[in-house]
SEVEX-711511 format. One record per residue (C-alpha): x, y, z. Coordinates in steps of 0.1 Angstrom, whole numbers, padded with zeros to 4 digits, always signed. Example, Ala and Ser with C-alpha at 12.3 -4.5 7.8 and 13.67 -1.06 7.14 Angstrom:
! SEVEX-711511
+0123-0045+0078 +0137-0011+0071 
END
This chain:
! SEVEX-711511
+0000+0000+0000 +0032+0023+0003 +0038+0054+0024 +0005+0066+0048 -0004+0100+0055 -0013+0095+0090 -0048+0117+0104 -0048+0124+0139 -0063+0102+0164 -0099+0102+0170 -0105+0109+0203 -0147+0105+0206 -0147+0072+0216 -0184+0073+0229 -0202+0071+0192 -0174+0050+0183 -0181+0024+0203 -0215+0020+0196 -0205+0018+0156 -0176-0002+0165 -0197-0029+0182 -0223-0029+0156 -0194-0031+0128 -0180-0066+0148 -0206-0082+0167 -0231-0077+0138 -0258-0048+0143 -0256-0048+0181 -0255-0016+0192 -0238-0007+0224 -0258+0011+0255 -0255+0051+0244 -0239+0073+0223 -0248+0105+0206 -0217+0127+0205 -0228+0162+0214 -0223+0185+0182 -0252+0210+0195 -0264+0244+0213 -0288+0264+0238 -0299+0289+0266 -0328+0266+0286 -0320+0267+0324 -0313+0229+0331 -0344+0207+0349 -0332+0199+0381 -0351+0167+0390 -0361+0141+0364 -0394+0133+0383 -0410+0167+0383 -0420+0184+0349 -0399+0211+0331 -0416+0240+0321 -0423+0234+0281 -0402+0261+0260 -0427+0259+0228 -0463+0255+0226 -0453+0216+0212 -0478+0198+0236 -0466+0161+0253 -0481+0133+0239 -0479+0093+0252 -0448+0083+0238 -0457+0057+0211 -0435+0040+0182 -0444+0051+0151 -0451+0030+0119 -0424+0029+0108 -0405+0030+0134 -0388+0066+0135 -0387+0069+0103 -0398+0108+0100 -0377+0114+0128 -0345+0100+0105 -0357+0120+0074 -0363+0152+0091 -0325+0147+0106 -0315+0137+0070 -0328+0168+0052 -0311+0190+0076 -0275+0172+0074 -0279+0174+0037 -0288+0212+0041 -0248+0217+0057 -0233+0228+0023 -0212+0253+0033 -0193+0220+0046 -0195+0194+0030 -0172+0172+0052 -0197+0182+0085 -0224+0176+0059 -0211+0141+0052 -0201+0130+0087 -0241+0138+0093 -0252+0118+0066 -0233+0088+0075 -0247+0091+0112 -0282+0091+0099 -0275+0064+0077 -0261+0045+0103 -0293+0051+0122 -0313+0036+0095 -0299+0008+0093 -0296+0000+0130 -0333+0008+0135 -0340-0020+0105 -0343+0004+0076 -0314-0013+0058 -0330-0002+0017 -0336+0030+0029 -0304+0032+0046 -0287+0023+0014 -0305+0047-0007 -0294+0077+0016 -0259+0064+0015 -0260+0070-0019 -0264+0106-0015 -0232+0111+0006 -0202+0126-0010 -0162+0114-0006 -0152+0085+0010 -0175+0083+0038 -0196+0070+0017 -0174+0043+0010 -0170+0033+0051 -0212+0041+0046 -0213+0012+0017 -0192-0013+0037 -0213-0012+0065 -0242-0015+0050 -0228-0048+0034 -0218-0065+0063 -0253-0059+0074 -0267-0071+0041 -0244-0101+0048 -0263-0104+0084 -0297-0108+0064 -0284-0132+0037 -0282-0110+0011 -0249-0121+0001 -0249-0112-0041 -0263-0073-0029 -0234-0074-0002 -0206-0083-0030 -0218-0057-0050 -0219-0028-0028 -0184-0039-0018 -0174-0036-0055 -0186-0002-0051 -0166+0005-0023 -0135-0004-0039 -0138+0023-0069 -0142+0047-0041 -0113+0036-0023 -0093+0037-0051 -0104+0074-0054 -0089+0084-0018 -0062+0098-0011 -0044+0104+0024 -0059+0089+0055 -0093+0086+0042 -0083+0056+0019 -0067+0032+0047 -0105+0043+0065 -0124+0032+0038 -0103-0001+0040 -0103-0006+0075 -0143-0007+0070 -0139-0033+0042 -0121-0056+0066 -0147-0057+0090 -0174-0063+0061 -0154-0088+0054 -0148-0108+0087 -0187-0105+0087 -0190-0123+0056 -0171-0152+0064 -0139-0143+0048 -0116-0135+0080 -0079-0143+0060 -0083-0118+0039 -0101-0091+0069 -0069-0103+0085 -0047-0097+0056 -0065-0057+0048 -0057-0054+0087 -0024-0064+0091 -0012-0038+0063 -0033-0009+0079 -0017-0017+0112 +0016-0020+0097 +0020+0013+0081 -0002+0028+0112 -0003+0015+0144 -0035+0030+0153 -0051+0000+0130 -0032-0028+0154 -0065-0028+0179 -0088-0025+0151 -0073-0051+0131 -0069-0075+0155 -0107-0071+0168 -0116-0077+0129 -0096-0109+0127 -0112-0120+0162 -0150-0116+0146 -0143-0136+0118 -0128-0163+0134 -0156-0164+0158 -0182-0160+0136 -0167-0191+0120 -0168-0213+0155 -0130-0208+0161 -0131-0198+0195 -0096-0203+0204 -0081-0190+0171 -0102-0157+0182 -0093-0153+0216 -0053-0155+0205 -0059-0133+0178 -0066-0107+0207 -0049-0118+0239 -0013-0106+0226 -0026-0071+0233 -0042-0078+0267 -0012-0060+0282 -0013-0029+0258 -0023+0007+0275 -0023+0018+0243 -0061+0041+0238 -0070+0026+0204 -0055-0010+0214 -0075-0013+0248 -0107-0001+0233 -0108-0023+0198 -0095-0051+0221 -0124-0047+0242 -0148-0044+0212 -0134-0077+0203 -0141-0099+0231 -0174-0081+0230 -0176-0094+0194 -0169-0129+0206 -0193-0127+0230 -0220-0121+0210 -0214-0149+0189 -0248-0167+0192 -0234-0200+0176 -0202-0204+0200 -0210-0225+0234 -0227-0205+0259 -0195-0213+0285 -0171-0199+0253 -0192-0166+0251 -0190-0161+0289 -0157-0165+0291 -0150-0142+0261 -0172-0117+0280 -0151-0120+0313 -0121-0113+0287 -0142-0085+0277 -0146-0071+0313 -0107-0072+0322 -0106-0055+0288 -0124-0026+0298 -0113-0022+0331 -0076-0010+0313 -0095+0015+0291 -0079+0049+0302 -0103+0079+0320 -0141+0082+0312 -0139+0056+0284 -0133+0025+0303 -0167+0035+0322 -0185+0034+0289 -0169+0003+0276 -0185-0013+0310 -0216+0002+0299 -0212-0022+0269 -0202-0053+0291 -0230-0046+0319 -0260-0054+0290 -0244-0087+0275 -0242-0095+0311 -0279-0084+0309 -0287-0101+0282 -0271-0133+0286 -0291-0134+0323 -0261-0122+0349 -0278-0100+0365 -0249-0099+0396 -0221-0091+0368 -0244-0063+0350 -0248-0045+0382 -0211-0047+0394 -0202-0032+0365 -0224-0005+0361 -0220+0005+0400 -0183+0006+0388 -0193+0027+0356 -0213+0048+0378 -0188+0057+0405 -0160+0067+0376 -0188+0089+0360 -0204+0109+0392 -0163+0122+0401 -0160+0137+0363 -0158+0174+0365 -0196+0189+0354 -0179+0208+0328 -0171+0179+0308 -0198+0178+0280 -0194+0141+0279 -0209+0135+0312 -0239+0139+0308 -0247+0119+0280 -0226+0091+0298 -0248+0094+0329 -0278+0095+0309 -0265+0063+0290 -0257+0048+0320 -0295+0052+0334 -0308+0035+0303 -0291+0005+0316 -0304+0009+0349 -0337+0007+0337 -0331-0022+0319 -0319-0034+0348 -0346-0030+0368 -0340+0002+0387 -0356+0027+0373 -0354+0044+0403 -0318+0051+0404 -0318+0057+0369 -0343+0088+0377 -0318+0096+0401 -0290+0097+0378 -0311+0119+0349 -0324+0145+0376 -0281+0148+0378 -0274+0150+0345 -0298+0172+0335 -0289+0200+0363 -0257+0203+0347 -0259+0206+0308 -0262+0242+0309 -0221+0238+0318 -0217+0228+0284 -0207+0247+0254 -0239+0259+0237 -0234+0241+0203 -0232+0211+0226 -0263+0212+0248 -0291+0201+0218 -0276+0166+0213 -0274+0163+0257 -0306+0169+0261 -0317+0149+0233 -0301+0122+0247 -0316+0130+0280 -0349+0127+0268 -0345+0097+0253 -0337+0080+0283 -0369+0100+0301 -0388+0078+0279 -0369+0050+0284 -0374+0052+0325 -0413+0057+0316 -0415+0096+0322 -0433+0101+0289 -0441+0138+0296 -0406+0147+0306 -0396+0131+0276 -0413+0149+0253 -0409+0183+0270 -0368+0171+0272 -0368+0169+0233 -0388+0200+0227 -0363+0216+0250 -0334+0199+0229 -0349+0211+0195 -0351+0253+0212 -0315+0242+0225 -0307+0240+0184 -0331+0264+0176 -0311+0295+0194 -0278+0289+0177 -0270+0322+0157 -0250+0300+0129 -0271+0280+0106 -0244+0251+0106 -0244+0240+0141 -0282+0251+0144 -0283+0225+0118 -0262+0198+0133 -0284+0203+0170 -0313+0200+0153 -0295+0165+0136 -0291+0154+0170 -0324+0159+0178 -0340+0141+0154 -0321+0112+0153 -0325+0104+0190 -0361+0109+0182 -0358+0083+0154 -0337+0061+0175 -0365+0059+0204 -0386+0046+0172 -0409+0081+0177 -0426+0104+0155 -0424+0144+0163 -0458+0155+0175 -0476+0177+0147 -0466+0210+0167 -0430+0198+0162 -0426+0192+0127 -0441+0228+0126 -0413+0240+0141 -0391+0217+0124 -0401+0234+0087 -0394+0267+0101 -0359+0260+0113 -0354+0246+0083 -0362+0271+0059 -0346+0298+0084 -0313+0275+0072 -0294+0305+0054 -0261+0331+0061 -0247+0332+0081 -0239+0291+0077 
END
């Protein structure tokens, strides 16, 4: 492949573990994650059992899925990352999120015929996704072809967008059953950059465990079990979680990759080992360990309570972390957690507050506070609404929507109202 221009480390490890999971494990998405992009001036609700005082005249209705599913939500949050064109790579890196969406929320045509809309190379990484998940439903020819695709626009990019696009077609690859050559894209991406060495070696992992080769997939990681490495401890851990997942390995082979999983995470540096036992607490969850769930999210829940309030992450993590509460059964102390959270997002940056309390009232709903939740995301879209620039009003009102779509809601007729008007208000200065 020659000589790599290297791009900087990504450092938002909270969306990327979601995608990561879903990338290796094969649609699962992990507990949280919108990154804040977003804005606002709405005094913070101070308890998440009393109501907040409604900043539009959008009323709150029962919270009910829509038919289908979200689906305005996602093409209201569409139109307005499309609408970014005074930058096309914010514009793009929108698209691809709502894409993502799509497809996660079971949209997979529709997701495929928004990805073709994207520009550059993300829609390559966009493409490859959406294979491995055509893969997952058996459409194997359709999966081959879009991966054809994906090559041509490869081929067209230059700089570290190219070995991106690649490291995508690896992992659409381990998902299709061909892990020797996932392993052989990998091992020259982590070659000539060795922020590829975690990533490649959680690729190899899947596809050998998606195969039945437990032990072959285990060794494939535990050579970096010792690495402190950012990157390396967080794909490590998204590999064992991969393994985990494996619904045809034996059930005492996924627990034990999940254990591997757990050590994993606990060498994750600052607030991102927290999240990655997020992850780990629901496939305790879900595999019926109730004991191990709780451990770890008592764990999660003491590292995230000590972060400075000033950290827009927090908030989002907390509120993540009382989604799994709730799933847990204590939705109770997942209340407790969101009255928290919330009383501290106005120490966020504006641009930042639409997509916290987005995610906030996504987990309202998801504790059962149906009011609060609709009051939360009619707070999130004002949040967006008072941005002066049109571009992060745009990408706050993105993150609105697609935690809107994501719950599997549709905005009350008094919110797509205000949903036109924002969006022909769209103009200079962007």
């Amino acid at each position: 492949m020659g000589s790599r221009v290297t791009r900087p480390r990504s450092r938002r490890y909270l969306p990327l573990l979601a995608w990561g999971l879903v990338a290796l494990a094969g649609g699962v998405r992990a507990a949280g994650s919108t990154p804040p992009p977003a804005a606002a001036t709405i005094a913070a609700a101070t308890t998440a059992t009393t109501t907040a005082t409604p900043t539009s005249t959008t009323t709150a209705p029962a919270l009910k899925a829509a038919a289908p599913a979200g689906m305005e939500a996602f093409d209201w949050a569409f139109r307005f990352a499309s609408a970014i064109h005074s930058d096309p790579k914010d514009m793009a890196r929108a698209q691809g999120n709502v894409v993502d969406d799509l497809a996660e929320a079971g949209h997979l045509d529709e997701a495929i015929r928004r990805a073709e809309q994207i520009e550059g190379w993300r829609r390559g990484t966009a493409f490859a996704d959406l294979a491995a998940r055509l893969a997952e439903r058996g459409r194997h020819e359709e999966a081959r072809a879009l991966l054809d695709r994906v090559e041509k626009i490869r081929a067209g990019s230059d700089g570290w967008e190219g070995p991106r696009v690649e490291a995508h077609v690896a992992q659409a690859l381990a998902t299709m059953g061909d892990p020797g050559r996932a392993a052989e894209i990998g091992g020259k991406l982590a070659a000539d950059d060795r922020q590829y060495q975690g990533r490649s070696a959680a690729t190899t992992a899947t596809g050998l465990a998606r195969q039945g080769n437990f032990a072959a997939a285990m060794s494939a990681l535990a050579p970096l079990d010792d690495n402190d490495d950012i990157d390396v401890a967080w794909w490590r851990t998204a590999g064992y979680l991969a393994i985990a997942k494996q619904e045809r390995l034996p059930a005492d082979k996924r627990r034990e990759a999940l254990d591997a999983a757990r050590a994993s995470a606990e060498k994750v540096p600052d607030w991102r080992r927290m999240e990655s036992l997020q992850s780990v607490a629901e496939e305790y969850r879900r595999i019926g360990a109730p004991a191990e769930a709780r451990a770890c999210l008592k764990t999660a829940e003491e590292g995230l309570v000590s972060l400075p309030t000033t950290m827009a992450i927090r908030s989002p993590l907390i509120s993540n972390l009382a989604r799994a509460w709730a799933k847990a059964g204590d939705k109770e102390r997942a209340r407790g957690l969101l009255s928290g959270a919330a009383a501290h997002v106005d120490d966020a940056m504006l641009t930042e507050r639409p997509a916290i309390w987005a995610n906030l009232a996504s987990s309202y709903a998801a504790v059962g506070d149906e009011a609060l939740g609709w009051q939360t995301f009619d707070r999130a879209l004002t949040a967006a609404a008072v941005l002066e620039n049109a571009r992060p009003r745009a990408l706050g009102v993105v993150s609105v929507c697609r935690q809107i779509g994501r719950a599997g809601l549709t905005p009350p007729a008094a919110m797509q109202t205000r949903l036109e008007g924002l969006y022909k208000g769209l103009k200079d200065p962007w």
